[in-house]
Structure formats: structure tokens, C-alpha cells
C-alpha positions in Angstrom: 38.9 9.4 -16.1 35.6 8.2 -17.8 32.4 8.7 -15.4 30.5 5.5 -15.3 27.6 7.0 -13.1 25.2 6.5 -16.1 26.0 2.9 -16.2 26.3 1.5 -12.6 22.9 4.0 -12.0 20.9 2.1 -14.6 17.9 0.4 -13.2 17.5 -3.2 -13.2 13.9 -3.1 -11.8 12.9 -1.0 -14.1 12.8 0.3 -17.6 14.6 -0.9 -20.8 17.2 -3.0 -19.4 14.7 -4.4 -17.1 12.6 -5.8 -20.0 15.7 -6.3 -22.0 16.7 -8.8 -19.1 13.2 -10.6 -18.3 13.1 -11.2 -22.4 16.5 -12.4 -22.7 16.1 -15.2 -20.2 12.5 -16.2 -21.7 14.7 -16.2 -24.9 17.8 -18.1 -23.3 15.2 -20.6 -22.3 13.5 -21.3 -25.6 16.9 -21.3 -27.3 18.3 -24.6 -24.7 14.8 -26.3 -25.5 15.7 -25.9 -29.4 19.4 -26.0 -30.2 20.2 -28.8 -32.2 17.5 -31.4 -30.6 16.9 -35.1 -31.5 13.6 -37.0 -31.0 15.4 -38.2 -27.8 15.7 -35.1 -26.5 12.2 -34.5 -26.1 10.7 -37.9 -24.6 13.8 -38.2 -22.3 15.8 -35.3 -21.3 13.3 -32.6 -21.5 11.0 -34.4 -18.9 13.8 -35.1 -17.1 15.3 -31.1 -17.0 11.6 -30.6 -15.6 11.2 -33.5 -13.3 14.9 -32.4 -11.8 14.0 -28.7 -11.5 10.7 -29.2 -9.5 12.7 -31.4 -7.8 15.5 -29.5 -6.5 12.3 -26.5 -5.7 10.6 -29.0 -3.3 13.8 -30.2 -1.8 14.5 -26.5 -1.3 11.2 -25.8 -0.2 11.9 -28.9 2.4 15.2 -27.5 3.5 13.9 -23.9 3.9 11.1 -25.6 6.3 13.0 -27.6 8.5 15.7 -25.1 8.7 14.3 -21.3 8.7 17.2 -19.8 8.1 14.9 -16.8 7.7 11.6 -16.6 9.1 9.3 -15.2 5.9 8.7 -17.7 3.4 9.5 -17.8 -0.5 6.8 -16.1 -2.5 5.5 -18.1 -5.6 7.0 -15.6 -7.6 10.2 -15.4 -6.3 10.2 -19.9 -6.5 8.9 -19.1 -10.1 11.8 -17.1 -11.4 14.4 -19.4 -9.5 12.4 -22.4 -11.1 13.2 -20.7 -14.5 17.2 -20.7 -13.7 17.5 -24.0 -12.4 15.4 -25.5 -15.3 17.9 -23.3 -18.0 20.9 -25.2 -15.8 19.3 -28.6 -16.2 18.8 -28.1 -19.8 22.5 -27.1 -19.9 23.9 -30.1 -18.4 21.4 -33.0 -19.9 21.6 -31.2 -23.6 25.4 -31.1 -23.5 26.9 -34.5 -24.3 27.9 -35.3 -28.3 27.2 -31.7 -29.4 29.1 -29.3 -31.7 31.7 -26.9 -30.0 29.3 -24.6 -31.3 26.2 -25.1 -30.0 28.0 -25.8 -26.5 28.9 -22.2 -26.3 25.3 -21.5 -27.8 23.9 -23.2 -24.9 26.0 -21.9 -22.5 25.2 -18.2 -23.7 21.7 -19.0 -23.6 21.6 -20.6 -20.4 23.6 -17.3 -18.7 20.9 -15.3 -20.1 18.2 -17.1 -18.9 20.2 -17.5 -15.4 20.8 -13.3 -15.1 17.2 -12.9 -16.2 15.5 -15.2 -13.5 18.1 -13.5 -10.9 16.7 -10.0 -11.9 12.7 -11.8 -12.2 14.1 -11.9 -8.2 14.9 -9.1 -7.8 12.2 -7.6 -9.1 10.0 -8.8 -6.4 12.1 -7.3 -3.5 13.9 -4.2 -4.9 17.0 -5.1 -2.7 19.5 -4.3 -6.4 17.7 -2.0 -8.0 20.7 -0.6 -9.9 23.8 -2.3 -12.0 26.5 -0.4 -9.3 24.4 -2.4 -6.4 24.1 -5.6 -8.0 27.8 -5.7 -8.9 28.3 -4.3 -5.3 30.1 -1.3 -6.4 31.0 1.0 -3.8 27.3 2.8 -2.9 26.0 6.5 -4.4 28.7 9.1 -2.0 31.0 6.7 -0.7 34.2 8.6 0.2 37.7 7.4 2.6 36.6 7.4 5.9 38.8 9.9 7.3 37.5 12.4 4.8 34.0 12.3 7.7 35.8 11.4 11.0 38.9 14.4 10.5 37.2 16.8 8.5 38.1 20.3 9.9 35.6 22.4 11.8 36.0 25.7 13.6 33.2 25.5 16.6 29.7 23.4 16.6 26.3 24.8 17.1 24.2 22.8 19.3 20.3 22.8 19.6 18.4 25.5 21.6 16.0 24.3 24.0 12.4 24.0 22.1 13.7 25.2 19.2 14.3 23.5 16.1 17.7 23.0 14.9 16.9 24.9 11.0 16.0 28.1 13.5 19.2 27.7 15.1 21.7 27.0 12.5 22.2 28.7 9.3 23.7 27.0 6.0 26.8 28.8 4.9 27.3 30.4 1.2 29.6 27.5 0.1 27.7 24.4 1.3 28.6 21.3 -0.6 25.4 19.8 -2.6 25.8 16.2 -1.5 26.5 14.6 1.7 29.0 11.2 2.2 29.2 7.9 2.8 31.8 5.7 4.8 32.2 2.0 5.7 33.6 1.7 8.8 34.2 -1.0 11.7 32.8 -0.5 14.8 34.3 -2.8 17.8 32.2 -4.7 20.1 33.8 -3.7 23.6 31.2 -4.7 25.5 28.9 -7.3 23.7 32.1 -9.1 21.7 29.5 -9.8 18.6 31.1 -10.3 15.2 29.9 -7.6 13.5 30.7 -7.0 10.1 31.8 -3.6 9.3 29.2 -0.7 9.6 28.0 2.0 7.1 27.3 5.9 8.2 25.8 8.7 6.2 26.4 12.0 7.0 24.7 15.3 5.8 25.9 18.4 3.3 25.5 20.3 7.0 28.3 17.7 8.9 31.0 19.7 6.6 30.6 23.1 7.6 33.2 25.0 9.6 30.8 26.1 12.0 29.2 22.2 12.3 25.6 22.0 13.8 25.6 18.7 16.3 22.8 16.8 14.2 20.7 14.0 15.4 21.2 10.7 15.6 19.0 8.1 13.3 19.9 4.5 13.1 18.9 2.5 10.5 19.1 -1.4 10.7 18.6 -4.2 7.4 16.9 -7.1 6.7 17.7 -10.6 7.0 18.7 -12.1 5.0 21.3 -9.4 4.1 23.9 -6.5 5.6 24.8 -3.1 6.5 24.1 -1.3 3.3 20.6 -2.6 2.6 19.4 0.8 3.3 22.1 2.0 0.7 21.3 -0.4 -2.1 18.1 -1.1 -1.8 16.4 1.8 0.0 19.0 4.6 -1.6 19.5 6.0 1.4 22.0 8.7 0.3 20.0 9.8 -2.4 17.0 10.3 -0.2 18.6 12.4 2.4 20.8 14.5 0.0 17.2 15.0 -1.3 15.8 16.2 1.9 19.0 18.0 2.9 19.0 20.1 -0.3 15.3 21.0 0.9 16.7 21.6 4.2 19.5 24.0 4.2 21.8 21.2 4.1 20.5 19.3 7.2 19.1 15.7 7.7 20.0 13.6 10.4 23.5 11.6 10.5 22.7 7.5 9.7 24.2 5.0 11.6 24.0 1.4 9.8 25.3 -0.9 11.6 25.4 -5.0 11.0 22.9 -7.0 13.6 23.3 -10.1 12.1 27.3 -11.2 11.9 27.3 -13.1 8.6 24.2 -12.3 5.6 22.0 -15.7 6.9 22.3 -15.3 10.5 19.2 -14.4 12.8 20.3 -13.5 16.3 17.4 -11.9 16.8 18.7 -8.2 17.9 18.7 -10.0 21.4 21.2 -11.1 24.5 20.9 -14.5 23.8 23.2 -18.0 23.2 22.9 -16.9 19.8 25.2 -13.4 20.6 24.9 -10.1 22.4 23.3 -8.2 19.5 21.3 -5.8 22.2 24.3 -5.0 23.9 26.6 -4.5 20.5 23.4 -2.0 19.0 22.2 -0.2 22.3 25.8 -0.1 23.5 28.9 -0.2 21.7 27.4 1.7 18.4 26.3 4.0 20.3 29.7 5.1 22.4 31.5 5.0 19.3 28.7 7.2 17.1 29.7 10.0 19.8 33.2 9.2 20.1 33.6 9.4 16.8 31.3 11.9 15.2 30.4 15.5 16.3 26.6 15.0 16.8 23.6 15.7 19.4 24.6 13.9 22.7 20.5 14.8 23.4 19.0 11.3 23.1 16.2 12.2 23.1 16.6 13.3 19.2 18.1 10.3 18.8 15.9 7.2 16.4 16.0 3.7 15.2 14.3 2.4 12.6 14.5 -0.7 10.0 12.6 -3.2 7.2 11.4 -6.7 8.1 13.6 -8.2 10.7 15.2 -4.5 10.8 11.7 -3.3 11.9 11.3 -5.8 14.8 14.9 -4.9 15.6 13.6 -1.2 15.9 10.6 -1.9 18.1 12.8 -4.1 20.8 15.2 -1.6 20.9 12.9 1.1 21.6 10.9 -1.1 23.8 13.6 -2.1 25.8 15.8 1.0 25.5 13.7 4.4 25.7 16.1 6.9 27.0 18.5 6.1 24.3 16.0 5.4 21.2 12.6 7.0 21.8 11.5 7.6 18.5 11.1 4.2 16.2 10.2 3.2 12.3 9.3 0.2 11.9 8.6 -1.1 8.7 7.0 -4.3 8.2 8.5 -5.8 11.0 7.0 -8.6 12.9 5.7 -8.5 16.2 8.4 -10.5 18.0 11.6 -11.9 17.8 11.3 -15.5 16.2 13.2 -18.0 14.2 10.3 -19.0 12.7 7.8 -20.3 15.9 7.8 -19.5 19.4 8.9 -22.8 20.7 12.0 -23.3 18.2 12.7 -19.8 19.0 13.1 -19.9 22.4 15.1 -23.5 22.5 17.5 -22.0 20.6 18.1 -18.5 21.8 17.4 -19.3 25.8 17.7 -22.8 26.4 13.9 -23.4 26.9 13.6 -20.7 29.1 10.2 -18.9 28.5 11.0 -16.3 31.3 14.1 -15.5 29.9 12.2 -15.0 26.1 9.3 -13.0 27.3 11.9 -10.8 28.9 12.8 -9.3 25.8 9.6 -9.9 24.1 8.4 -6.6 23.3 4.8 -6.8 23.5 5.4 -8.3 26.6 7.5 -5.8 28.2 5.1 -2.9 26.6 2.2 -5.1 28.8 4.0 -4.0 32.0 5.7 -0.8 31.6 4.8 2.2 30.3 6.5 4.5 27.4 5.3 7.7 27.4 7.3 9.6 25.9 8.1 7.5 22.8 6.5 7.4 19.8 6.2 5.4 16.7 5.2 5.3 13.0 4.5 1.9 11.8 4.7 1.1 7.4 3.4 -2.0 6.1 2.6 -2.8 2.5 -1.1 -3.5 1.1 -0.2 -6.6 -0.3 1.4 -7.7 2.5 -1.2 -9.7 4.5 0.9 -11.4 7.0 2.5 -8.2 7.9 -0.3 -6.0 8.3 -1.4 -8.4 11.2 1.5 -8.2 12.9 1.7 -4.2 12.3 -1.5 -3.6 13.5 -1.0 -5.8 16.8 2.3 -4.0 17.7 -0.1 -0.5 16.9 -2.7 -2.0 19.3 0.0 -3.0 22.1 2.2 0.0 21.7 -0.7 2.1 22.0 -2.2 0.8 25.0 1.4 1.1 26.9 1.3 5.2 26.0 3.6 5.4 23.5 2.5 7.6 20.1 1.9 5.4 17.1 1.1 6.1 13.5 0.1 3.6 10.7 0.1 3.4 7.2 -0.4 1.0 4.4 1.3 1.6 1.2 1.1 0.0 -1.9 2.9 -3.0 -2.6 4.0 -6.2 -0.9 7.2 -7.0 1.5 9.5 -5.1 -0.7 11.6 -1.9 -1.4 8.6 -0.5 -2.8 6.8 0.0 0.7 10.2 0.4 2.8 11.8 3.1 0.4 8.3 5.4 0.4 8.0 4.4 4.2 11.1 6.5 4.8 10.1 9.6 2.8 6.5 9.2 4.4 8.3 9.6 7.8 10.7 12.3 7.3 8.6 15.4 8.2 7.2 13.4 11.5 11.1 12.4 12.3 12.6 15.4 11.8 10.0 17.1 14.0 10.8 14.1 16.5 14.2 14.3 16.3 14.6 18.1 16.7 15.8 19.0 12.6 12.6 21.1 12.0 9.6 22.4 13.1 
């Protein structure tokens, strides 16, 4: 069988078939401006091409406004690049009539270049495909039958010892395997009934010895717009735990990834609202079936939740609101409250016009009236990323004052996998002294 790894593991974001992409589509768009053109062409239909493209931007700019389908706006370069494929498909359509078979399937090459190049410009802004496999949406790095993880023989556990760590408890055996898994799997919503699409769980090299330690429990939530294996695409999750479990004796924790969104544009907010019991489904049902399911600590108080952008405001509510069951947090670049875009939309929507009922599960506002000890947090935001850094260092100012353990960084870059990826290895030695891996 051939091995395709050193295909679907190219980089898109970066290096030669990065710039081989970017050129092509500045090449697919000079070659639509030039293909067989009469004087026509350029005193009617070009204008036109450019009139219609920064007319479809603004309408979407419009739509985008009125509808907030997500709450972060579009960033000039993100509307540049998609400028540059709409424009190529204008040129397409208006250059097409009484032209040579030829040059038609000139055009159309060119405008297909042009298209898959302003896709990757994108893409390039956010890091959320940063390989061929993930753009195609090839199964992710480790992704093995489920049953492989939920049935794979063991011959006794080792649990934690009382303030100790679990490295100084558990010792990896001669024939560890190098790599941990992955596993798509569906998790049901007993209690909440939210339509959650299927769920994603890693597991480390350690989950697969006979004599399995019970490992701790980190969940991991995704953006929105997007899914469960963000953290897999985007923030190569697999890669960067089988990276810290080889330095580890084979031990990192087991990653939960659950959906809290229902379809890739939805925004319920992580919250018991009209818009779907997304609380209940994430601080409930995941939870029952993580340790029905898997062999791991039933000790929440190794257990952690963490995310990116609406991820990370998913992570502070639901340590916020749920501190026995998640009292370590990362949150990375995640706004200070649950919105839909403002305050007033947000709470028409979700609760009726019922303010009460909002500020209930309002973080900040529940950290204003109740203490939380014994949590702790570490907060990521990029430099770049003004509107974020706000918010970050609001929740840091409120999250402090209510007790609970905070640490802030900046990193360099904007709202992107740039920060969120480095976020995560920035945090592992504080989480895995949090969540009882090491000292």
C-alpha cells in the first residue's frame, strides 16, 4: 500500500506549496484579465467584474452585520483574499460568451487557481488547514476504529497516590507504543437532548498499557464557526501530545472534543438557553460517558477544560459555573461573555429578554458573587489581537478578584492558530502540574 503521509502532511500555510499557491492565483488572475480580450473587454466588462465583486463584499459585509452569525468580524485580509476569488469568478462568467473552446478551459483553469489560491490567502490568516490531509478533511494524524481505544485489553489500572504525581506513581513499560490514537465517536445527549455532532477523543501512548494508569481528564472545545476536530486540524493536537508523551514516559492527559455548537455556524452559546442545552450536554452528558467509557481519573479535581475564541469563553463559563467538575481552565482568546454579537440581541434571543436569566450564566457576573478558590486559570491572547487582549485582561481582573489563580500571556500573532497552537504547549507544564501528570 503506498504511504501518502508526505503528501496529506504538506503545509499549506507554509513553505513551497504555500507560495506555489498564493503565486498561482495572482497568476490565474492576470491570466482571466488577458485571455483573448477585445477593446470591449476593458471599458465594459472589466469594470463591471470589479464593480460586481465589491459589490457582492459590501452586500456580505451587510449580511454578516445584520446577521452575526459569528460574533468576530472579517479582517481586511481575510475580505481581501475572498475579494480576489470572487473577482477571478466574475471575470469567468462576463469573459466567457463567443470565446474559443480553448480559451474557455484556459479561463476556467485560471480562474480555479486563482479561487484555491485566495482560499489558502484565507487560510493563511487563521491556520485552521494548515495541511493538504486537513483541508481535504482526511481522517486526522492517529485516527484509528474506535473500538481499538474503548476495548483495548488491560490487566489492572494504576490510580494516582495522594500528593503525588502520577510519573512517580506509574512506570512506562519496555514495549510502549510511540504514538497515541485518535477516535471519532458519538456521544448521546441523555440529559440535555442537544444535537451534537459526533465527538473526537485522544488518548495517550500510556492508555495502551496492560497495567493502564487512570490519566486525567482535559477537554478541549473549538471555535465557531467550525467543529470537533479544530483542535486536530488546526491546533495538531495529536502531534503535540504524542510530543509531550514521548517526553513523558508515555503520559499526557486523555482529550475529550466534543461538538458545542450542533451544526459549523451555530452559536448556542455553551449555555441552557431557547437556543439548546449546551451546559447540560458539556458539563453533563460528556462527562458520564468519558468515565463510562474510558478507564480514566474519576478525581475531578485533575480534570480541565480549555478552548480558542468562542471555545475559550466556553471554558471560562464552564469553570465558572461548574468548579467541582472543571477547576482548571485555558482559555485562549476567548471573550468575556457569552454574546451573539451585543448584549441586547444576545439576551432576546437566548432568554427571551430576560436579563436575570442572562446574567445568571454570565461569568463575570457569577465570579462578582461567589468565590472560586480553588480554581485556577491561564489566559493566551495574541499581540496583535487588540480586541481580545481587552476582554483577556478583564476576565484576568474579575477572575482574580473572585480567588481563583490566573496567569496571562501575550504571544505573537493575531486571532489565529499561531497564538492558540503555542498557547497549548505554553500551558502544558502548568496543566500537567494542575492536573496531577507531573510534578
Amino acid at each position: 500500500m503506498l504511504n501518502w503521509t508526505w503528501f496529506t502532511e504538506l503545509s499549506v500555510v507554509h513553505g513551497r506549496l504555500h507560495v506555489l499557491l498564493l503565486t498561482g492565483a495572482l497568476f490565474g488572475l492576470l491570466g482571466l484579465l488577458l485571455l483573448r480580450r477585445t477593446p470591449t473587454w476593458w471599458t465594459r466588462s472589466l469594470p463591471l467584474s470589479v464593480l460586481s465583486t465589491l459589490g457582492l463584499l459590501a452586500l456580505g459585509w451587510l449580511v454578516l452585520d445584520v446577521t452575526k452569525p459569528w460574533p468576530d468580524g472579517v479582517p481586511g485580509t481575510v475580505a481581501a483574499w475572498i475579494g480576489v476569488g470572487l473577482l477571478a469568478l466574475a471575470l469567468l462568467a462576463l469573459g466567457w460568451r463567443r470565446q474559443r473552446w480553448w480559451v474557455r478551459a484556459s479561463a476556467v483553469a485560471a480562474a480555479l487557481f486563482a479561487v484555491v489560491g485566495a482560499a489558502v490567502g484565507v487560510d493563511t490568516v487563521y491556520g485552521s488547514f494548515p495541511t493538504v490531509g486537513s483541508v481535504l478533511q482526511m481522517p486526522p494524524y492517529g485516527t484509528v476504529a474506535a473500538d481499538e481505544v474503548l476495548r483495548a485489553p488491560v490487566e489492572r489500572t494504576t490510580a494516582p497516590v495522594p500528593g503525588r504525581p502520577l510519573s512517580q506513581a506509574w512506570q512506562a513499560p519496555a514495549q510502549l507504543r510511540s504514538a497515541g490514537a485518535v477516535i471519532h465517536v458519538h456521544i448521546p445527549a441523555t440529559r440535555s437532548g442537544f444535537a451534537a455532532r459526533a465527538a473526537w477523543v485522544y488518548v495517550p501512548p500510556a492508555y495502551f498499557a496492560a497495567d493502564r494508569p487512570l490519566l486525567p481528564v482535559l477537554m478541549l472545545i473549538g471555535g465557531q464557526p467550525g467543529g470537533p476536530r479544530d483542535w486536530l486540524d488546526g491546533g495538531r493536537l495529536a502531534q503535540r501530545m504524542d510530543a509531550w508523551a514521548s517526553a513523558h514516559g508515555g503520559l499526557a492527559p486523555v482529550v475529550v472534543m466534543p461538538d458545542a455548537l450542533g451544526s459549523p455556524i451555530a452559536n448556542p452559546m455553551c449555555l441552557d438557553s431557547a437556543l439548546g442545552r449546551t451546559d447540560t450536554y458539556l458539563a453533563q452528558d460528556v462527562p458520564a460517558w468519558v468515565v463510562s467509557s474510558l478507564q480514566v481519573d474519576p478525581d475531578h479535581s485533575h480534570w480541565a477544560v480549555g478552548g480558542f475564541s468562542f471555545g475559550g469563553t466556553c471554558a471560562l463559563q464552564l469553570a465558572v459555573a461548574h468548579p467541582d467538575l472543571f477547576p482548571t481552565f485555558i482559555d485562549e482568546s476567548g471573550q468575556q461573555a457569552p454574546t451573539l454579537g451585543d448584549r441586547s440581541s444576545t439576551v432576546a434571543a437566548a432568554f427571551s429578554g430576560n436579563e436575570a436569566a442572562y446574567a445568571a450564566q454570565d461569568p463575570l457576573t457569577e465570579l462578582a458573587s461567589r468565590r472560586r478558590t480553588g480554581s485556577a486559570g491561564y489566559l493566551v491572547v495574541g499581540a496583535q489581537d487588540p480586541a481580545y487582549q481587552l476582554q483577556a485582561r478583564a476576565v484576568a481582573t474579575a477572575t482574580t478578584a473572585a480567588g481563583i489563580s490566573v496567569t496571562l500571556i501575550e504571544l505573537p500573532g493575531g486571532h489565529s492558530w499561531s497564538v492558540w497552537g503555542a498557547g497549548l504547549d505554553r500551558a502544558m507544564p502548568w496543566l500537567s502540574t494542575r492536573m496531577g501528570l507531573t510534578p
